[in-house]
C-alpha positions as CSV (number, residue, x, y, z in Angstrom):
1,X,-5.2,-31.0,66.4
2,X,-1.6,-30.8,64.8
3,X,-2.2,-34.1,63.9
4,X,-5.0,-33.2,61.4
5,X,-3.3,-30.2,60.7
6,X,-0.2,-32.3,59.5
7,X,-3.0,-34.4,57.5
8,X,-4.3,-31.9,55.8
9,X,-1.1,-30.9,54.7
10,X,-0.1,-34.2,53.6
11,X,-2.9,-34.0,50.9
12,X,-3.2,-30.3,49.6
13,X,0.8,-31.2,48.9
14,X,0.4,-34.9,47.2
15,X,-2.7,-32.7,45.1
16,X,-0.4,-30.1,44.0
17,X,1.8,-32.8,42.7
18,X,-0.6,-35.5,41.6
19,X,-3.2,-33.3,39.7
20,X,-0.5,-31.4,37.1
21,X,1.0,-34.5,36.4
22,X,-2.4,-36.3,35.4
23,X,-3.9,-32.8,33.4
24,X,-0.9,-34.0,31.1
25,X,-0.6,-37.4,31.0
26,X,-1.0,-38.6,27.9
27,X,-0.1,-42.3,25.9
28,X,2.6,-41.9,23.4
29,X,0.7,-45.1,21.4
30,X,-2.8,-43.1,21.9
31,X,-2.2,-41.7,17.8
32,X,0.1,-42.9,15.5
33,X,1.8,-40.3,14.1
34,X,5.3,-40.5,13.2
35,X,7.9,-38.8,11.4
36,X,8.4,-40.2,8.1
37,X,11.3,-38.6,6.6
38,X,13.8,-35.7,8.3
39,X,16.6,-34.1,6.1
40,X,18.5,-30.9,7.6
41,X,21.9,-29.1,7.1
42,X,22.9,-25.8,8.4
43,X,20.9,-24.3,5.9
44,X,17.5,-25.9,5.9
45,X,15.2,-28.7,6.6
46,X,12.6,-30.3,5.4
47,X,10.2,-33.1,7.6
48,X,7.5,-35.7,6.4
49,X,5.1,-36.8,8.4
50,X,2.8,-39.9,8.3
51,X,-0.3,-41.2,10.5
52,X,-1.7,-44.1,10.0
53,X,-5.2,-42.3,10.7
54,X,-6.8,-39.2,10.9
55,X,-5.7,-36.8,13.2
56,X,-5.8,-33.0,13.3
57,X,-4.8,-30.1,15.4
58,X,-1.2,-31.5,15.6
59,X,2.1,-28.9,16.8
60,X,5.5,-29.6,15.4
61,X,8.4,-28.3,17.4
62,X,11.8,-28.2,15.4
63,X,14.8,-27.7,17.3
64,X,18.4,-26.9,16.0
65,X,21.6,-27.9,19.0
66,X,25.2,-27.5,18.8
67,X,27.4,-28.4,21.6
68,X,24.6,-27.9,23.9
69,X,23.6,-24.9,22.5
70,X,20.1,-24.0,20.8
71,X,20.9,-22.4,17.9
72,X,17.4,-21.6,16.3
73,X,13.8,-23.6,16.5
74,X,10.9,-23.8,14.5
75,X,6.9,-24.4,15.3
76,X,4.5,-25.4,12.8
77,X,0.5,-26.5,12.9
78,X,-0.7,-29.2,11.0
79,X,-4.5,-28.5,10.5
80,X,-5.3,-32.3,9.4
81,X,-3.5,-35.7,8.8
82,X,-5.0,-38.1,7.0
83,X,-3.8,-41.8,6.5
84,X,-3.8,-41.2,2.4
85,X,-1.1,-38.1,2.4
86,X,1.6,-37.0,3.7
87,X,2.5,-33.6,5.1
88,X,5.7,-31.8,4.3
89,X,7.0,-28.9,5.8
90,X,10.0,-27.2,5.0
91,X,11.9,-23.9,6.0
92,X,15.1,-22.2,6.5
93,X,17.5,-22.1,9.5
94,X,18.5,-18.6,10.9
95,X,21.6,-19.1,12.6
96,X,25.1,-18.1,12.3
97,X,27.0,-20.9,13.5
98,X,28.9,-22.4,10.5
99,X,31.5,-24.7,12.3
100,X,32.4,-28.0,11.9
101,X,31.2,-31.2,14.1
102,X,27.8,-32.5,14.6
103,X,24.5,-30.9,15.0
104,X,21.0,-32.2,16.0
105,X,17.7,-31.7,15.3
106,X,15.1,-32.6,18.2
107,X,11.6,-33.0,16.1
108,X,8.5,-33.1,19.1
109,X,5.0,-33.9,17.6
110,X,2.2,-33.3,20.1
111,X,-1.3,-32.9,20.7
112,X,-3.6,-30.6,23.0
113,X,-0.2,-30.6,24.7
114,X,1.0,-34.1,25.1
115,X,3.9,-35.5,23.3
116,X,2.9,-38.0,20.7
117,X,6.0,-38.7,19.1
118,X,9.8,-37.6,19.6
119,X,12.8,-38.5,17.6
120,X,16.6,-36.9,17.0
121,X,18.3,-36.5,13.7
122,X,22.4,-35.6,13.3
123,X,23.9,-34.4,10.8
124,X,28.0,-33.5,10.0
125,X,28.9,-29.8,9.5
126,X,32.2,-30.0,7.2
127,X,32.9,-32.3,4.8
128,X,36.1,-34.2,5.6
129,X,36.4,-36.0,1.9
130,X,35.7,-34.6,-1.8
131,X,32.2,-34.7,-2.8
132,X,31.5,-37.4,-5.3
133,X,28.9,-34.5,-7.2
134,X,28.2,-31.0,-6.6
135,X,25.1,-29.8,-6.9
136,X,25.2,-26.2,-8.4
137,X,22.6,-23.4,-10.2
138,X,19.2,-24.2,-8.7
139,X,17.0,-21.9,-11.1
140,X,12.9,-22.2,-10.7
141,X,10.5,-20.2,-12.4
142,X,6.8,-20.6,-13.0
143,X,7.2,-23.0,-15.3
144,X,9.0,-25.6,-13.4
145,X,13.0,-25.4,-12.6
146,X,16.1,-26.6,-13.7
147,X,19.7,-27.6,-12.0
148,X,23.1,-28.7,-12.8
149,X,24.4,-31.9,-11.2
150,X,28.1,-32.0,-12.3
151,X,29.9,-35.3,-11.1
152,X,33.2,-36.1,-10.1
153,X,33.2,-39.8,-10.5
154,X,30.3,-41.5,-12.1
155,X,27.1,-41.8,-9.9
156,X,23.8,-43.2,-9.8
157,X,21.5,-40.9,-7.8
158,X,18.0,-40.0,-7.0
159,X,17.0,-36.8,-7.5
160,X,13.9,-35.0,-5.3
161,X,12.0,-31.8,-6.1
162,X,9.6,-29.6,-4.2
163,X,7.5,-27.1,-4.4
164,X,7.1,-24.8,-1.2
165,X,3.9,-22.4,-0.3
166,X,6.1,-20.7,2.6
167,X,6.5,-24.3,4.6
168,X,3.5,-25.8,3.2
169,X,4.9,-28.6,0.4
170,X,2.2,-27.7,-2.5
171,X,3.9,-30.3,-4.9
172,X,6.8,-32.7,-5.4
173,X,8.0,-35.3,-7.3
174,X,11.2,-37.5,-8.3
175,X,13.8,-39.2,-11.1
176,X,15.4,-42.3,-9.3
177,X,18.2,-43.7,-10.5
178,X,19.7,-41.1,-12.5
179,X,23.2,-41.8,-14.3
180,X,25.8,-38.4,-13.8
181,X,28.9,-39.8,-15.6
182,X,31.6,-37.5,-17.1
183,X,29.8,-34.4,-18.2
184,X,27.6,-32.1,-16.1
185,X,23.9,-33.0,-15.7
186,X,20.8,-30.2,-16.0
187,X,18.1,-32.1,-14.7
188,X,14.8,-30.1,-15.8
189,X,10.8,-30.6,-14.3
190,X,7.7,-28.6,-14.7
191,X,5.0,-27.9,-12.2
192,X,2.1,-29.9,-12.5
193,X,0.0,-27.1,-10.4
194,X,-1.5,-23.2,-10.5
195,X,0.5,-21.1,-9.1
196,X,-1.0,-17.5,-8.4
197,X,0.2,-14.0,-10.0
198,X,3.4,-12.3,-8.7
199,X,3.0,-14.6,-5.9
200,X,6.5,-15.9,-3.7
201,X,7.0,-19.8,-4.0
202,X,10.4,-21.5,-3.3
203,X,12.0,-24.4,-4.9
204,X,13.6,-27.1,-3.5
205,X,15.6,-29.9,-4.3
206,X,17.2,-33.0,-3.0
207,X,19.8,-34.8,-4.5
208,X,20.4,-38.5,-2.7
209,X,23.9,-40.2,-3.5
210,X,23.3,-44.3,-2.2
211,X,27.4,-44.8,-1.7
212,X,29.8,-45.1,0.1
213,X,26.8,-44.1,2.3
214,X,23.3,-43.1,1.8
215,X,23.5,-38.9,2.1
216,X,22.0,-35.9,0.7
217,X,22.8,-32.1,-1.0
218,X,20.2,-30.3,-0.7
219,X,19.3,-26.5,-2.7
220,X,16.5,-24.3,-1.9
221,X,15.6,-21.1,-3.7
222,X,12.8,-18.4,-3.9
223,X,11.3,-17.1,-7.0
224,X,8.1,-15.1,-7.9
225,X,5.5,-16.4,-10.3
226,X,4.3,-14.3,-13.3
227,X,2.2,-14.9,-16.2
228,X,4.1,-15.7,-19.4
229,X,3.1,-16.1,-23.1
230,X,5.3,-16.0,-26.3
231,X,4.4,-15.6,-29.9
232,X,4.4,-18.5,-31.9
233,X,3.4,-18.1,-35.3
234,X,1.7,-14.7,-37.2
235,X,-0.2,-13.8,-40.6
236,X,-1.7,-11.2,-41.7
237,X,-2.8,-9.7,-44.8
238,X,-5.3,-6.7,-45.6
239,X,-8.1,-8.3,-44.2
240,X,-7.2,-9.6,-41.1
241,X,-4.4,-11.1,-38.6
242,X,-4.0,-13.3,-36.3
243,X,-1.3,-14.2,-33.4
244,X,-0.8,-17.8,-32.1
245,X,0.3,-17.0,-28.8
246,X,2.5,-20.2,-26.4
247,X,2.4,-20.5,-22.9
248,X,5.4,-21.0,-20.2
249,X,3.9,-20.6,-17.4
250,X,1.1,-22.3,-14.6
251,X,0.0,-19.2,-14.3
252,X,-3.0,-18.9,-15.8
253,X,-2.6,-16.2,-18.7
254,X,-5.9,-14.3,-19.1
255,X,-4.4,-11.2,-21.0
256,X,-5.3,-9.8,-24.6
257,X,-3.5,-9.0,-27.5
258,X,-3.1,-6.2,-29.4
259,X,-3.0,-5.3,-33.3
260,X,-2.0,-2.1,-34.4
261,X,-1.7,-0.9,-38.1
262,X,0.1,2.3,-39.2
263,X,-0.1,3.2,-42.7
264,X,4.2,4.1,-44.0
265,X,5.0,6.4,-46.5
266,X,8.2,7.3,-46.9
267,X,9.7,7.7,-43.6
268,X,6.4,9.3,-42.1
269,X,3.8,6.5,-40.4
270,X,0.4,6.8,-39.7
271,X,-1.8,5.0,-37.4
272,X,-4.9,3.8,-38.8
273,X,-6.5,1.4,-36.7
274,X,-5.7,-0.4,-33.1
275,X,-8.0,-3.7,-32.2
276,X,-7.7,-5.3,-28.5
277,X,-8.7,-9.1,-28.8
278,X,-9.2,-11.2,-25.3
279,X,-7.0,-14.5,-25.5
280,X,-8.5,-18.0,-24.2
281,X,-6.9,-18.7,-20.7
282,X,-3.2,-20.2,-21.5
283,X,-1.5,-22.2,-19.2
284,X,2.2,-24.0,-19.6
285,X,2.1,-25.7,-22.9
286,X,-0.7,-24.8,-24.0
287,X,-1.3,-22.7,-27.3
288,X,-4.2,-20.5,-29.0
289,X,-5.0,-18.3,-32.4
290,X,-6.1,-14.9,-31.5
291,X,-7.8,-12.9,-34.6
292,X,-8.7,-10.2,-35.7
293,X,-10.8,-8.4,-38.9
294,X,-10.0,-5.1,-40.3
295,X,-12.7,-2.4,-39.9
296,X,-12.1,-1.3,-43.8
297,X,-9.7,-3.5,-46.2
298,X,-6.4,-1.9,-46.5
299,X,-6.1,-0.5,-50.1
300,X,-2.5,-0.5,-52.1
301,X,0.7,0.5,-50.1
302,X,2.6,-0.8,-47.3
303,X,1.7,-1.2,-43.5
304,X,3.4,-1.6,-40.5
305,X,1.5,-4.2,-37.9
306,X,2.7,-4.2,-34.6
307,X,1.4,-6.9,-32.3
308,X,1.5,-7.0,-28.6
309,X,0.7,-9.7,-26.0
310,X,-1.1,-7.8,-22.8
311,X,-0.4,-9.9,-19.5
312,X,-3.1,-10.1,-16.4
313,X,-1.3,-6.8,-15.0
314,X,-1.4,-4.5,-18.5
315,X,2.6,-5.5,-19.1
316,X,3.7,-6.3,-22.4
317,X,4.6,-10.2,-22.4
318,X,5.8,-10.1,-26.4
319,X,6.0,-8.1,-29.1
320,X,6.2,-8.4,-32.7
321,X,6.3,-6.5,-36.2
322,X,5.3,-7.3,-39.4
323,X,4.7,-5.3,-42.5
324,X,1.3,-5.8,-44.9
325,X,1.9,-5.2,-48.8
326,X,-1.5,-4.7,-49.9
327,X,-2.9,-4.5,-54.1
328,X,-6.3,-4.1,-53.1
329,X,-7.6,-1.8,-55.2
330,X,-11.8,-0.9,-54.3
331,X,-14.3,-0.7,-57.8
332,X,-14.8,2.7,-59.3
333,X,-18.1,2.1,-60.0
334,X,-20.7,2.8,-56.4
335,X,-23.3,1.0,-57.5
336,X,-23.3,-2.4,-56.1
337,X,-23.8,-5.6,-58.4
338,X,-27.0,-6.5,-56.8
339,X,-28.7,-3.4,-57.7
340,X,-27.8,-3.3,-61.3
341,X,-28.7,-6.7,-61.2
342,X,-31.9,-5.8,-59.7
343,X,-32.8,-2.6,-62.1
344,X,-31.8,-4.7,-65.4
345,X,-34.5,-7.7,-64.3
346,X,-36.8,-5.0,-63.0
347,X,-38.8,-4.3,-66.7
348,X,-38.5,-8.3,-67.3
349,X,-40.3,-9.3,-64.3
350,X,-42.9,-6.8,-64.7
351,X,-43.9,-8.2,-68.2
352,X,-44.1,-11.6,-67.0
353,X,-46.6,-10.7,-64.4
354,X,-48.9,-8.8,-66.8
355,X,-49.0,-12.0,-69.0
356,X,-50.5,-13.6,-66.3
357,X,-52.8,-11.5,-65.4
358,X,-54.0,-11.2,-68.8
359,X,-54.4,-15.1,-69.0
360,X,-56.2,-14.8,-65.7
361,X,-58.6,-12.3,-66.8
362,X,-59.6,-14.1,-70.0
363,X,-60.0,-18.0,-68.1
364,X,-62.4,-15.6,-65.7
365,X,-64.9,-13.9,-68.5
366,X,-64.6,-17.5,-70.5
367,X,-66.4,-18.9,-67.3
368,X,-68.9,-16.2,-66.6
369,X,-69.8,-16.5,-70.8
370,X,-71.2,-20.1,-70.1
């Protein structure tokens, strides 16, 4: 009996062991996925992933060390993976560890639990020789973003952009081989994509030096995205206007603009008429001619126009004045040209058509005669 006892034992114990084990086994080759690219300073970090086929539902586990020490981790889901794109996700550390020596980043990839893919990257807190560049004045915007590479020797380097949806890499792009000499270099893109209205993005950028060694400086900043328009070009005369309105901005402007015209004399002004026109939908470098057409013609004097560019939220984008010298001078005489026209042919007609009604009449009784 303590026999079976002990044998029963034996099993419910090599169970408890066996069966956890087996729930998450899983083949490290079963998916290739891998980590394509891994940059990270105290600051931030950015990762690229690649698969060489379709895969979705994947976890990314980011994890910061010092001396032992977690310092902050990240955890991000990648919805879909396909073998044509890669998937960038980028994001800021939160830590307040600033000293020198070497930190690691642990990057785990997995899958319904099981680890697919695991891998290490080190970097060097505190730079023990001068920089060979700095990398300073990272400004986006919605158009696109500018920054200053300023050089202390001359350099060949290639410089990285993106464009980041919270983590989510929305858009990127890169100059290789760029020559920094002696003077400063602003280094200047656009985005290629829409961005929505008052919307947070950040931008970041990557600039990689190839000697002595192949390393990286890296910038990040936020901005928010607005609409924006300028005005190009204006006429106007006491007929009409018109505004040719430029856009710097992916935001897709789908505003209005507004002509007003006050009527000056001396130094008192009176508004006489205000006209709301809807613009085309502007994006960056884009352009359009809004117009307009007086109700009446503006008779002699002197006008003020004022003319406003209305963003997607009511806010005045641009604003410009001009002033209208008008000679028009409206006929005297009411009664159009047509009508006299019309009253002076009048009696002429009206003989004509008695003529031939006469002939008519006379071809008529000719006919009945014989």
């Amino acid at each position: 009996m303590r026999s079976a006892f002990l044998s029963v034992t034996t099993i419910v114990m090599l169970l408890f062991l066996v069966i956890p084990g087996s729930a998450l086994d899983c083949s490290s080759n079963e998916y290739d996925v891998t980590v394509a690219n891994i940059y990270s300073d105290l600051e931030t970090c950015d990762i690229t992933l690649q698969s060489s086929e379709t895969v979705s539902g994947l976890e990314i586990d980011m994890v910061l060390e010092h001396s032992g020490n977690v310092l902050d981790s990240r955890s991000f889901t990648i919805d879909n993976i396909t073998p044509d794109s890669d998937v960038t996700k980028a994001f800021r550390w939160d830590t307040d560890d600033k000293s020198d020596g070497k930190y690691t980043v642990t990057s785990t990839i997995s899958k319904d639990g099981c680890t697919i893919y695991e891998d290490t990257y080190s970097f060097v807190n505190g730079r023990q020789t001068i920089p060979r560049i700095t990398v300073d004045d990272l400004v986006p915007n919605s158009q696109g973003f500018s920054v200053m590479i300023t050089p202390m020797e001359a350099v060949l380097v290639d410089v990285e952009y993106m464009l980041m949806d919270g983590s989510d890499m929305i858009y990127s792009g890169s100059e290789k081989k760029v020559s920094v000499s002696t003077v400063p270099l602003e280094v200047t893109e656009d985005w290629n994509v829409l961005l929505e209205n008052n919307k947070e993005y950040s931008a970041r950028v990557k600039v990689k030096l190839y000697s002595p060694s192949v390393s990286y400086i890296a910038l990040t900043e936020d901005f928010t995205s607005h609409d924006d328009v300028f005005i190009s070009d204006t006429y106007e005369d006491d007929i009409g206007a018109s505004a040719t309105i430029d856009g710097t901005s992916q935001v897709p402007f789908k505003g209005s603009v507004r002509f007003t015209v006050s009527q000056v004399d001396g130094n008192d002004k009176t508004e006489l008429t205000s006209v709301v026109e809807k613009s085309p939908v502007i994006l960056n470098g884009d352009d359009e001619t809004v117009e307009t057409i007086w109700n009446e013609r503006l008779t002699t004097g002197e006008y003020e126009l004022l003319i406003e560019v209305i963003g997607n939220d009511g806010d005045i984008l641009d604003v410009e004045e001009k002033i209208i010298e008008s000679d028009y001078e409206p006929s005297e005489n009411t009664t159009s040209i047509s009508d006299t026209q019309e009253a002076e042919e009048s009696p002429g007609f009206t003989l004509v058509l008695a003529i031939m009604f006469t002939a008519i009449a006379a071809i008529v009784s000719r006919q009945k005669q014989h």
